[in-house]
DODREN-32902 format. One record per residue (C-alpha): residue number from 1; residue in one letter; x, y, z. Coordinates in Angstrom, 1 decimal. Example, Ala and Ser with C-alpha at 12.3 -4.5 7.8 and 13.67 -1.06 7.14 Angstrom:
2
+-----+------+--------+--------+--------+
! pos ! code !      x !      y !      z !
+-----+------+--------+--------+--------+
!   1 !    a !   12.3 !   -4.5 !    7.8 !
!   2 !    s !   13.7 !   -1.1 !    7.1 !
+-----+------+--------+--------+--------+
//
This chain:
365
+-----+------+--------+--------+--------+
! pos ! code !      x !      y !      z !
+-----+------+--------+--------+--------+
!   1 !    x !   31.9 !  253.3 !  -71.0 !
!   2 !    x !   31.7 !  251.1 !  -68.1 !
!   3 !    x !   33.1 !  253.3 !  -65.2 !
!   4 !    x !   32.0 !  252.9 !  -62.2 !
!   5 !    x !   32.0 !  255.3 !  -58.7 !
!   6 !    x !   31.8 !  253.4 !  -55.8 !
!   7 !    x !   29.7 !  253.8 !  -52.7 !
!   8 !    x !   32.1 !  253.3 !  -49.3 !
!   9 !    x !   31.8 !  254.0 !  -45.7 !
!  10 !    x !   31.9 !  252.2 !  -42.2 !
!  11 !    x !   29.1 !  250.4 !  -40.8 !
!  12 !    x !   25.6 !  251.6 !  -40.3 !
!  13 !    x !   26.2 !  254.8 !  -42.3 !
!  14 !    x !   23.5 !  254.6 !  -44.7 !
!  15 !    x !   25.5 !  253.3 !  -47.8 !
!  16 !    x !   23.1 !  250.6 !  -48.4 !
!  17 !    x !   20.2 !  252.9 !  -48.3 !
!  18 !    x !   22.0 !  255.3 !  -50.9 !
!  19 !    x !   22.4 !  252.0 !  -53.0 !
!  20 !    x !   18.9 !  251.0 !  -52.7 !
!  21 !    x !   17.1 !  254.4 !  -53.7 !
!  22 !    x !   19.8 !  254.4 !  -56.6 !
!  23 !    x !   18.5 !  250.8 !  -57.5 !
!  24 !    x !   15.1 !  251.1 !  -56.6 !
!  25 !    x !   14.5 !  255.0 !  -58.3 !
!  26 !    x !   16.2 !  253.0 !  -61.5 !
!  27 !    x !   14.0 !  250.7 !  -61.5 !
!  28 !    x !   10.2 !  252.6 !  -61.1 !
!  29 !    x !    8.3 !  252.7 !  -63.8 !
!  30 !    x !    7.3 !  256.3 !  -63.6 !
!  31 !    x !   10.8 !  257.2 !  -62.9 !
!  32 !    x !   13.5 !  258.9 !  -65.2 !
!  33 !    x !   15.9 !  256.4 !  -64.7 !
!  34 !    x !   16.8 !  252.6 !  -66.0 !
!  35 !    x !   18.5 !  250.3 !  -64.1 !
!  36 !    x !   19.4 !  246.6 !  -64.3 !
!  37 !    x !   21.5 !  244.8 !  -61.9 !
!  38 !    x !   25.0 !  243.8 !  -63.4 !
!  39 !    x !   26.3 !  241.6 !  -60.6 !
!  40 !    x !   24.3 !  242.2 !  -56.8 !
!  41 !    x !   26.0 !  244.8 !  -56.1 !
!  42 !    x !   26.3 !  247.1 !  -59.1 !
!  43 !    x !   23.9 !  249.0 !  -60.7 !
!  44 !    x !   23.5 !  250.9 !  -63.9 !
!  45 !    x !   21.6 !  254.2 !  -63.7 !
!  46 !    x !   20.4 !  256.7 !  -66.2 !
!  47 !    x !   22.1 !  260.0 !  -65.4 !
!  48 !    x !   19.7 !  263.1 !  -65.2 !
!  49 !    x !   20.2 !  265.3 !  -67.7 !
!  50 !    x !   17.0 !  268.5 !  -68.4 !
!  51 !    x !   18.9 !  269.4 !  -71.8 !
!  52 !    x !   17.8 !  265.9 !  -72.8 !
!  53 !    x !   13.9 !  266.5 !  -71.8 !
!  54 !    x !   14.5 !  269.8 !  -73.9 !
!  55 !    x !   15.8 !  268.0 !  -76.7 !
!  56 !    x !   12.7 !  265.8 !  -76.5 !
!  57 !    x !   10.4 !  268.6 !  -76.2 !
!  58 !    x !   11.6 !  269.9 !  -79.7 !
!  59 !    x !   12.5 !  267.6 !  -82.0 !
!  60 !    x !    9.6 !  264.9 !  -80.6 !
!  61 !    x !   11.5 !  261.7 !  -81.3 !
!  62 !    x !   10.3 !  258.0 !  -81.2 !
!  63 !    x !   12.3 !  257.6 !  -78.2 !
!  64 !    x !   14.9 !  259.3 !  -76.1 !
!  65 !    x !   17.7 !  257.3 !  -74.4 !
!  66 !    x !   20.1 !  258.8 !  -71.2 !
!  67 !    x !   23.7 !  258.2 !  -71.0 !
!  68 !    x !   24.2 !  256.2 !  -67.7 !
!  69 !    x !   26.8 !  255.4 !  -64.7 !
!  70 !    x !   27.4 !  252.2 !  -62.9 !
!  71 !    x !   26.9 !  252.8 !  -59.5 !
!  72 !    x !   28.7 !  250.4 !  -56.9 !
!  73 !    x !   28.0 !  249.1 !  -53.4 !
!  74 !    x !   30.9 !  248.2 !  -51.5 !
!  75 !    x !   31.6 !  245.9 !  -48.5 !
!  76 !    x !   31.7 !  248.0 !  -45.7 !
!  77 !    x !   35.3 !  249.0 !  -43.9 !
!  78 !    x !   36.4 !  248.4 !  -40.9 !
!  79 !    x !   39.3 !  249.9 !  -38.5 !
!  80 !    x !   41.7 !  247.2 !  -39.6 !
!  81 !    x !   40.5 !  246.4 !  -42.8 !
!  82 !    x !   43.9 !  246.7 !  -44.2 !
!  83 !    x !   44.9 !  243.9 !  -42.3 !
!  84 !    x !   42.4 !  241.8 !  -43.5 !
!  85 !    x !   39.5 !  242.5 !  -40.6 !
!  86 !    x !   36.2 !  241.9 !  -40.9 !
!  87 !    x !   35.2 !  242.1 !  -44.8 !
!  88 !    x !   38.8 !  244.5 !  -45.4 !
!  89 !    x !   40.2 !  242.3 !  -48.0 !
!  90 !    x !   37.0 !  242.2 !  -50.3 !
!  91 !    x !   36.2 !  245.8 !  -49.9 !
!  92 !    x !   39.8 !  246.4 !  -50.8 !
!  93 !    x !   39.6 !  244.6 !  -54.0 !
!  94 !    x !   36.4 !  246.0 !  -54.9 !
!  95 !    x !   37.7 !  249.5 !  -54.2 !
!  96 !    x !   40.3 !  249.2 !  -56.6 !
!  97 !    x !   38.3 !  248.3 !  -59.1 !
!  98 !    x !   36.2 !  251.3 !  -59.2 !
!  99 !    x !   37.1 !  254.6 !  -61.1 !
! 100 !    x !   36.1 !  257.2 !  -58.5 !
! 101 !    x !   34.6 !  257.0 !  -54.5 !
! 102 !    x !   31.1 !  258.0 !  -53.1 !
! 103 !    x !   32.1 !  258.1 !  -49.7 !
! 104 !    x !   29.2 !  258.1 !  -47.2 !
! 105 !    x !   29.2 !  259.7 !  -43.7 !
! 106 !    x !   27.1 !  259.3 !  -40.8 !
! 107 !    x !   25.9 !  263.2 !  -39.9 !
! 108 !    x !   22.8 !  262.2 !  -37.6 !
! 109 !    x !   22.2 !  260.8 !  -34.1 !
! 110 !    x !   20.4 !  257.7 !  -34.0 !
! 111 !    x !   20.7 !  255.2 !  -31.0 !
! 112 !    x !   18.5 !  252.8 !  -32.7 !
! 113 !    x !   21.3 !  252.6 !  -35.0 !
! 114 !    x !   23.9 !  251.0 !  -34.2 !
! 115 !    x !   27.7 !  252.6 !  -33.8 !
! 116 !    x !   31.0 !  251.1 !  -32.2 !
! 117 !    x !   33.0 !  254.0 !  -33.1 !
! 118 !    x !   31.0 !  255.6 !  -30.0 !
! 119 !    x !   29.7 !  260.0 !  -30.9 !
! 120 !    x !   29.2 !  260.5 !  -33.7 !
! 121 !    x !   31.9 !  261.8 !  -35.2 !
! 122 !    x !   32.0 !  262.3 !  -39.1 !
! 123 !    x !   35.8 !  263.3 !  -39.5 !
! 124 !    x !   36.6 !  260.3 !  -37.2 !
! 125 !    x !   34.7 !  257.9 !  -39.4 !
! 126 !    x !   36.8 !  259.8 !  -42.6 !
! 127 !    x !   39.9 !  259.4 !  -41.2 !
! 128 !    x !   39.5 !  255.5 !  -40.8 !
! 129 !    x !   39.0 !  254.9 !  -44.1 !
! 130 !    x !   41.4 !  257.3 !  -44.9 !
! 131 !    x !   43.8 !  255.6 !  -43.1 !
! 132 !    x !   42.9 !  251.6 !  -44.1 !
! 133 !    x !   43.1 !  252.7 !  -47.7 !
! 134 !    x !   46.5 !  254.9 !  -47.4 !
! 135 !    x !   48.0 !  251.7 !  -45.4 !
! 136 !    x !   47.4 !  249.6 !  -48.4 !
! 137 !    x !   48.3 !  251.6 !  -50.7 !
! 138 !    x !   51.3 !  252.3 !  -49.0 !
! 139 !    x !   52.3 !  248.7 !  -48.8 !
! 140 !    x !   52.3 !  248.5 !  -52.4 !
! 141 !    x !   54.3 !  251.7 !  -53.0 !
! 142 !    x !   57.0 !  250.2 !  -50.5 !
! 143 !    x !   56.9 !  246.8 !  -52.5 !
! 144 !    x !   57.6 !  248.2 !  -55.8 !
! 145 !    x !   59.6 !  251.2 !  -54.3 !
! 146 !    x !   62.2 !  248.2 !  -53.0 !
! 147 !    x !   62.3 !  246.6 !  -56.6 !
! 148 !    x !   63.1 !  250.1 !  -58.2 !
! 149 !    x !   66.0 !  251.1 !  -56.0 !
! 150 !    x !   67.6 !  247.7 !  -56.5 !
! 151 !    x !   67.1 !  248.1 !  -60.5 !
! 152 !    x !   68.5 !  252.0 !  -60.5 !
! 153 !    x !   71.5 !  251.1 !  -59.6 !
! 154 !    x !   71.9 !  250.1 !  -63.1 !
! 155 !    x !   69.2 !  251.8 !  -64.9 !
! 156 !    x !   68.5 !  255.8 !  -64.9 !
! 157 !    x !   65.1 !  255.8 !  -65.3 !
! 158 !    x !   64.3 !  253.7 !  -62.7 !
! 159 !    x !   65.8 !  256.0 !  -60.3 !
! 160 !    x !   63.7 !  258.7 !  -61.8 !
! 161 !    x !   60.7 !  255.9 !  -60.7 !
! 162 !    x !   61.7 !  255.3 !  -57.5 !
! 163 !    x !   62.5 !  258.9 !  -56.4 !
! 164 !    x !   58.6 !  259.3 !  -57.7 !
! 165 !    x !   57.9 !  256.5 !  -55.5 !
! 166 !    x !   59.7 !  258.0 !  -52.4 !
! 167 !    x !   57.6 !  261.1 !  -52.7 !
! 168 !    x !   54.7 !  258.9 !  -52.4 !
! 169 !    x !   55.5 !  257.1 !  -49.0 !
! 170 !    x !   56.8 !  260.2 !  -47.4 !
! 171 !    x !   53.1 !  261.6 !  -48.6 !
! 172 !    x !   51.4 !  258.3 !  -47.0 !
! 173 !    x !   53.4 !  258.2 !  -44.5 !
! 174 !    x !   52.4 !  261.7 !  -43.4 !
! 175 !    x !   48.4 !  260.2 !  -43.1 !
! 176 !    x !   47.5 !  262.0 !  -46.5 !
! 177 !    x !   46.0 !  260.8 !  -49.6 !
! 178 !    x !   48.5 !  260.3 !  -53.1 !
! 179 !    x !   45.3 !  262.4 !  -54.9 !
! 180 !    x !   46.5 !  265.5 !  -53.0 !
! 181 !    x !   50.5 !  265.2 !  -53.8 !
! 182 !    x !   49.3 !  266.9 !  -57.5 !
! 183 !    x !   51.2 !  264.1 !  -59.5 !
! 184 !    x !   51.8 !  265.3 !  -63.2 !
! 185 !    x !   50.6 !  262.6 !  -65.9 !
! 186 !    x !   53.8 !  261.3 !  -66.6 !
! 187 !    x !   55.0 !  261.1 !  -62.9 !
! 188 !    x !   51.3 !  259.0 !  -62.5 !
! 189 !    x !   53.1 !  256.6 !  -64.7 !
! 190 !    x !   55.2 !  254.8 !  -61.5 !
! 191 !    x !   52.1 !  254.3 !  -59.8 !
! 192 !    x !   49.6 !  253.4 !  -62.7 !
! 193 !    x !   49.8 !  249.3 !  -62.1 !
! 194 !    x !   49.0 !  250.2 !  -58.5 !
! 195 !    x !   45.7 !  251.2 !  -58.6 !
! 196 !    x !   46.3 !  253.5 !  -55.8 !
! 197 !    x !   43.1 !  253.5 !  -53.2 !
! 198 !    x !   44.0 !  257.1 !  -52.5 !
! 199 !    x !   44.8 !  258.1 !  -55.5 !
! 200 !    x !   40.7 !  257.9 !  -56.7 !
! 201 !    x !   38.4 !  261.3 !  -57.0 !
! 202 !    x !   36.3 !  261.3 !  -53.9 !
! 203 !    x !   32.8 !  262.9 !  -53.3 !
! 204 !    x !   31.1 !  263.1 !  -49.9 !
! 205 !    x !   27.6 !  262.3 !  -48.7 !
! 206 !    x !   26.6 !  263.8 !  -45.8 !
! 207 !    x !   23.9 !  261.3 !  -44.8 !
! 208 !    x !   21.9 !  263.3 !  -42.1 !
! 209 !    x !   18.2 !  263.2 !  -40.3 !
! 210 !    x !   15.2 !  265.0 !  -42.0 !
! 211 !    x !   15.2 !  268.1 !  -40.1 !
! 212 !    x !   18.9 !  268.8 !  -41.6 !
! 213 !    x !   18.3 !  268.2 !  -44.7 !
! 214 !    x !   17.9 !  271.4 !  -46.2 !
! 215 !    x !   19.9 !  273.0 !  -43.7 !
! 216 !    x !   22.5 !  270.7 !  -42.7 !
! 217 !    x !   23.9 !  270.4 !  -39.2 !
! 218 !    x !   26.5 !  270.6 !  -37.1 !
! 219 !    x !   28.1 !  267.5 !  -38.2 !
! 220 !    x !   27.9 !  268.1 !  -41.7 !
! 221 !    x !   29.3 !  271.6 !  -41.3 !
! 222 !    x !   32.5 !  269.9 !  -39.3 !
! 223 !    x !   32.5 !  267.7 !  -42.4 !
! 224 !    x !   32.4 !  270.3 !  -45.2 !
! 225 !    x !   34.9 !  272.4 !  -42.9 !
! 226 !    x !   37.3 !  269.6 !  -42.7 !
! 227 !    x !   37.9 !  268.7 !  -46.3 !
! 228 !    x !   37.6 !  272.0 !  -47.5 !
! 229 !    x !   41.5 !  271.7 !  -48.6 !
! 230 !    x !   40.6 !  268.6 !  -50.5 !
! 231 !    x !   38.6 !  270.7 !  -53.5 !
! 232 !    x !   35.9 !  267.5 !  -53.0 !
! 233 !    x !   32.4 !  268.2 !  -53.3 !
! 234 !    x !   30.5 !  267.5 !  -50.1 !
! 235 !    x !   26.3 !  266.4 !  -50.7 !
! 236 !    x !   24.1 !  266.8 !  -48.0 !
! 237 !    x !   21.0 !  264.4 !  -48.2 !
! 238 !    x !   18.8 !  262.1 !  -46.1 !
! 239 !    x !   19.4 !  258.9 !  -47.7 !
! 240 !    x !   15.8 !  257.6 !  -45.4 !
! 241 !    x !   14.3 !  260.5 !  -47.6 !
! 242 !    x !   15.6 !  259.1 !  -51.0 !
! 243 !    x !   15.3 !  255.8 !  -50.7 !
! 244 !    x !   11.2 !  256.7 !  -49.8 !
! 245 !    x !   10.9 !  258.9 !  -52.6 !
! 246 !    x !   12.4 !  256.4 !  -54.9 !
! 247 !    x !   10.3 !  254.1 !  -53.8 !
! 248 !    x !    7.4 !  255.6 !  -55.1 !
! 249 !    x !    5.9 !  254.5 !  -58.5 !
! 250 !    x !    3.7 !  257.2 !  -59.3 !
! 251 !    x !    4.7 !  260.0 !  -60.6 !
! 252 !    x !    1.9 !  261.9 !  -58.6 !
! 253 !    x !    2.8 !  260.6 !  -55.1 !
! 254 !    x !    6.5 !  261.2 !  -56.1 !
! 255 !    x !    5.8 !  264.9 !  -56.6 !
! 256 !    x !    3.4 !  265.0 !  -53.5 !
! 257 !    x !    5.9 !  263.5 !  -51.2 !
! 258 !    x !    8.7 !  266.2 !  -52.3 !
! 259 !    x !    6.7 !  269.1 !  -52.1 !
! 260 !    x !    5.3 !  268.2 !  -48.3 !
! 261 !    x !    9.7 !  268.2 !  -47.8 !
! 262 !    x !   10.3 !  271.2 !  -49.8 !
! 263 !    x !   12.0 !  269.7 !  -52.3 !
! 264 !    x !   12.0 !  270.6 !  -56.2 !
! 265 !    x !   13.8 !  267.3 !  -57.3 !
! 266 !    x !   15.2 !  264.3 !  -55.2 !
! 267 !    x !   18.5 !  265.0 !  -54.3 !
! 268 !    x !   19.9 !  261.5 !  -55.8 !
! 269 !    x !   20.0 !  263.6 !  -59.1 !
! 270 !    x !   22.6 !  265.6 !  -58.0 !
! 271 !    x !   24.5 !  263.1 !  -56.2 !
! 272 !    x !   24.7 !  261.0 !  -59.8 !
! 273 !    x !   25.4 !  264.6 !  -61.8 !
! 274 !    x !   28.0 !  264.8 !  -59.7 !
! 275 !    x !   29.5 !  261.8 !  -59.6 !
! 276 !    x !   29.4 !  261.9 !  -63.6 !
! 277 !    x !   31.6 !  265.3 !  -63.1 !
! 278 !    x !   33.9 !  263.6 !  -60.8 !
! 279 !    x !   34.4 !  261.0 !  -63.0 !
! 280 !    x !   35.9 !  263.7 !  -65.7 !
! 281 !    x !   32.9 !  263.2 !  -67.8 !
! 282 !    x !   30.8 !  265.2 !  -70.5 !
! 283 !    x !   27.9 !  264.6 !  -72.7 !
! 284 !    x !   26.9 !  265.5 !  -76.5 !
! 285 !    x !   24.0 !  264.4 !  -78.6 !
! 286 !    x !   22.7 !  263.3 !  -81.4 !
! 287 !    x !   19.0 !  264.5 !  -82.2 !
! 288 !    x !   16.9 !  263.1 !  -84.9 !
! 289 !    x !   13.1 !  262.2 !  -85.7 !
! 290 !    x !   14.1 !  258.2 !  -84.6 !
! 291 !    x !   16.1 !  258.8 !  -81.6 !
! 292 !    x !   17.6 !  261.6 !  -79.0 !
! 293 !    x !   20.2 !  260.4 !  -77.5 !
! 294 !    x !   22.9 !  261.3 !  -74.8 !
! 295 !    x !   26.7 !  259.9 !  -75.6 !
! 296 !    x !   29.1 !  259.6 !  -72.8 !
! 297 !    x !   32.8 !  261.4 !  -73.9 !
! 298 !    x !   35.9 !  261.9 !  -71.7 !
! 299 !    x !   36.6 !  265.8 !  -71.1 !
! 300 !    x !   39.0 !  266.6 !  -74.1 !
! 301 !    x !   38.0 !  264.3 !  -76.6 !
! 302 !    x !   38.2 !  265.0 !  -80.4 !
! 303 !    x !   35.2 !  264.7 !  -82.6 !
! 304 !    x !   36.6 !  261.0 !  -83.9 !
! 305 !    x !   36.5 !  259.8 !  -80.6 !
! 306 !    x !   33.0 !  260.8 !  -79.8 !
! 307 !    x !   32.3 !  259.3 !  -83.1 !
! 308 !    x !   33.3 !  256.0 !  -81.7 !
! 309 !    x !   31.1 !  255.5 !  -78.8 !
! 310 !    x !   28.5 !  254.8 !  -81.5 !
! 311 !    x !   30.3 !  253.0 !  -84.2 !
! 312 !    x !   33.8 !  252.0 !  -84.1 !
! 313 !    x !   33.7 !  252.4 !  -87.8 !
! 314 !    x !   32.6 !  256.2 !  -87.1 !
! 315 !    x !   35.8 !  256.8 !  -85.7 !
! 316 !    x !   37.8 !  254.8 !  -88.4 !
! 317 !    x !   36.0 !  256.5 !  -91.2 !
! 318 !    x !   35.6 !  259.9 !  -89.6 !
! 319 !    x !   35.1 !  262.4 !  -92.6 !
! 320 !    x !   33.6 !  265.2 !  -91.0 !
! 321 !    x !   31.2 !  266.1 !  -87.7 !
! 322 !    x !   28.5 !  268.6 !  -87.9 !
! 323 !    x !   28.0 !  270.5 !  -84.6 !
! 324 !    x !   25.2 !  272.7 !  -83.2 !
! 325 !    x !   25.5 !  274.1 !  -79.9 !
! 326 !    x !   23.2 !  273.4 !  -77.3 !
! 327 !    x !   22.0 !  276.8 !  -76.5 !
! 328 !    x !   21.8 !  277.5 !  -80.2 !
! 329 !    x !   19.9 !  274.6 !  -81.0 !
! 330 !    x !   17.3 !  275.5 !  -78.1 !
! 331 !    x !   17.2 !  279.2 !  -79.6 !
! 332 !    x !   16.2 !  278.0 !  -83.2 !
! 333 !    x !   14.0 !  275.2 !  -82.5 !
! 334 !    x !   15.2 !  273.0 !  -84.9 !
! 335 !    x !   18.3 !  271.6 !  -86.8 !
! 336 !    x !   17.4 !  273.4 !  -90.1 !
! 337 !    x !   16.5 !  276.5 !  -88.7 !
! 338 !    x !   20.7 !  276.6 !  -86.8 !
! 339 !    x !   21.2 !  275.7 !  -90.9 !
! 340 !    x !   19.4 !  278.4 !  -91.9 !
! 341 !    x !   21.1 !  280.9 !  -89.7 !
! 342 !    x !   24.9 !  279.7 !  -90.1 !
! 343 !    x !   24.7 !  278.3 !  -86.4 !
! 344 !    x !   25.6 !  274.4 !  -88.2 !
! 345 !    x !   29.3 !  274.5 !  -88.2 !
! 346 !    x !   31.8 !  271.8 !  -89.8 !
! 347 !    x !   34.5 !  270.4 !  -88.2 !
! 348 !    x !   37.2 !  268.4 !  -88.7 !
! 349 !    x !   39.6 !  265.6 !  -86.8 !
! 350 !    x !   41.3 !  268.1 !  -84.5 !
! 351 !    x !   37.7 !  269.7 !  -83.2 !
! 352 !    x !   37.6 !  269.2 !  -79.2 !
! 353 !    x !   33.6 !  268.3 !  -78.7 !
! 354 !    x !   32.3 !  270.5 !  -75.8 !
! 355 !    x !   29.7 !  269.3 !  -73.4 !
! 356 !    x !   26.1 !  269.5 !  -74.9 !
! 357 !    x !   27.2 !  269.5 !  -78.5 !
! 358 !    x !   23.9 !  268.2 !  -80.5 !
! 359 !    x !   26.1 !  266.2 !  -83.2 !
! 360 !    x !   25.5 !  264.7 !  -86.9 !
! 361 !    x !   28.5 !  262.4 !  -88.4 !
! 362 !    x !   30.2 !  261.7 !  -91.8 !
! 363 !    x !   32.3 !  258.9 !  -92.4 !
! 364 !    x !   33.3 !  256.3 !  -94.5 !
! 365 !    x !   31.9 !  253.2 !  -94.4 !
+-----+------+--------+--------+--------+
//
């Protein structure tokens, strides 16, 4: 489906190193994820997924195929970026081009590694890209606000725009993001051309050292403390810790290196669950003998819809979809056995599909 989150922060954060044990754990051999490079900087990634390996385990397909997420590594910010410093005006554009933000904070001491924002100081570092991104967008809420109020004069609904407008720079203007004024749908409309920086979902990293990484530490807890209003999901990881684990081709020394850390799975799966979940995103399947497969579906989308992330000409000839659910699937063992029992239902056009729906089309050709 081609969305993308995008990895941001300043300088010397670790944003990189996220990136690279995304792109490198992609790209083991031994590891559950595929990964090709689309341009240098964006990378496609299979996203985790154990009711897929259950799936597997059942039916025994010829081959079994993960939905995915392109992952993006911006140009780092810095304090000015707005105003074209440093790389400002590319990371801008690429910013706006992604569909949600994996915003990476520095949450460990390090004087090998370098910082010119002085302590560390992880709701300092927030509030500068905070602020670069609320500037532009606040520029181009001023531009179009100027145009509208010129235009109502003569026109009613563009004095319903521009008063939607106005409650955006007042909201800017206060130093807070346009994703926290709780636009409705429609009122999103005025802004839609935008792109709005701030208007973007946002989850955290918490990028601290190796003794913290199970606990955390005081800078992550100032962190998670800080945007606790935001209802954002904050990750605590050691990006070091990923990158080396991802790193690893064999399977064995994968599972050796996590135990001697404690851990039961490498974090970076639930930094890419989660940014599939940020990104408003669900996942049914289709399960057969030839192929188990994960589809990628917006939250909310009718069984026709689903129907066309295979085939377009699912969705125009949609007759029928039947629907197992997960958990009954996984309870019966099998597609015939759900048949058998009356756990196979049919539904129509208007069915909503619900995450981990194990699906079977009929259409037209």
């Amino acid at each position: 489906m081609a969305l993308q989150a995008g990895i941001v922060g300043l300088p010397n954060v670790g944003k990189s190193t996220l990136f690279n044990a995304v792109s490198n754990s992609a790209k083991a051999q031994a590891s559950n994820y595929r990964f090709c490079t689309i341009e240098p900087n964006v990378g496609l990634v299979d996203v985790p997924d154990e009711r897929l390996e259950k799936l597997k385990e059942l039916v025994k397909p010829n081959r079994v195929v993960s939905t995915q997420l392109e992952i993006v590594d911006i140009a780092g910010l810095v304090k000015g970026a707005s105003k074209g410093e440093g790389l400002g005006n590319k990371f801008l554009a690429n910013i706006r081009e992604v569909d949600a933000i994996i915003h990476v904070i520095r949450c460990f001491e390090d004087e090998n590694v370098l910082r010119d924002e002085g302590v560390i100081n992880p709701m300092g570092d927030k509030d500068i890209i905070d602020t670069e991104l609320q500037l532009k967008d606040l520029d181009g809420i001023e531009r179009k606000l100027s145009k509208c109020e010129k235009l109502a004069k003569t026109d009613p609904k563009m004095k319903v725009e521009a008063e939607i407008l106005a409650r955006c720079k007042v909201h800017l203007d206060n130093g807070k993001n346009l994703r926290s004024l709780d636009l409705t749908k429609e009122e999103k409309l005025a802004i839609a051309d935008l792109m709005c920086l701030t208007d973007k979902r946002v989850l955290y990293v918490a990028n601290v050292d190796e003794a913290s990484m199970h606990t955390g530490n005081k800078f992550s807890q100032a962190l998670i403390e800080g945007v606790k209003d935001e209802n954002a999901e904050v990750i605590v990881m050691c990006n070091n810790v990923e990158e080396q684990i991802a790193s690893m081709d064999n399977v064995d020394d994968r599972l050796m290196f996590m135990e001697e850390y404690g851990m039961k799975e490498p974090a970076l799966n639930r930094l890419i669950q989660s940014a599939y979940k940020l990104l408003n995103l669900e996942t049914y399947f289709t399960a057969g003998v030839q192929e188990v497969r994960a589809w990628t579906i917006h939250n909310g989308w009718k069984a026709p819809q689903a129907a066309g992330v295979i085939h377009t000409d699912f969705e125009k000839g949609f007759i029928k979809a039947e629907v197992i659910s997960y958990n009954d699937f996984v309870q019966y063992k099998s597609e015939a056995a759900c048949r058998e029992v009356g756990k196979l239902r049919i539904e129509g056009k208007d069915y909503i599909v619900k995450d981990g729906d194990v699906m079977h089309f009929r259409f037209n050709v």
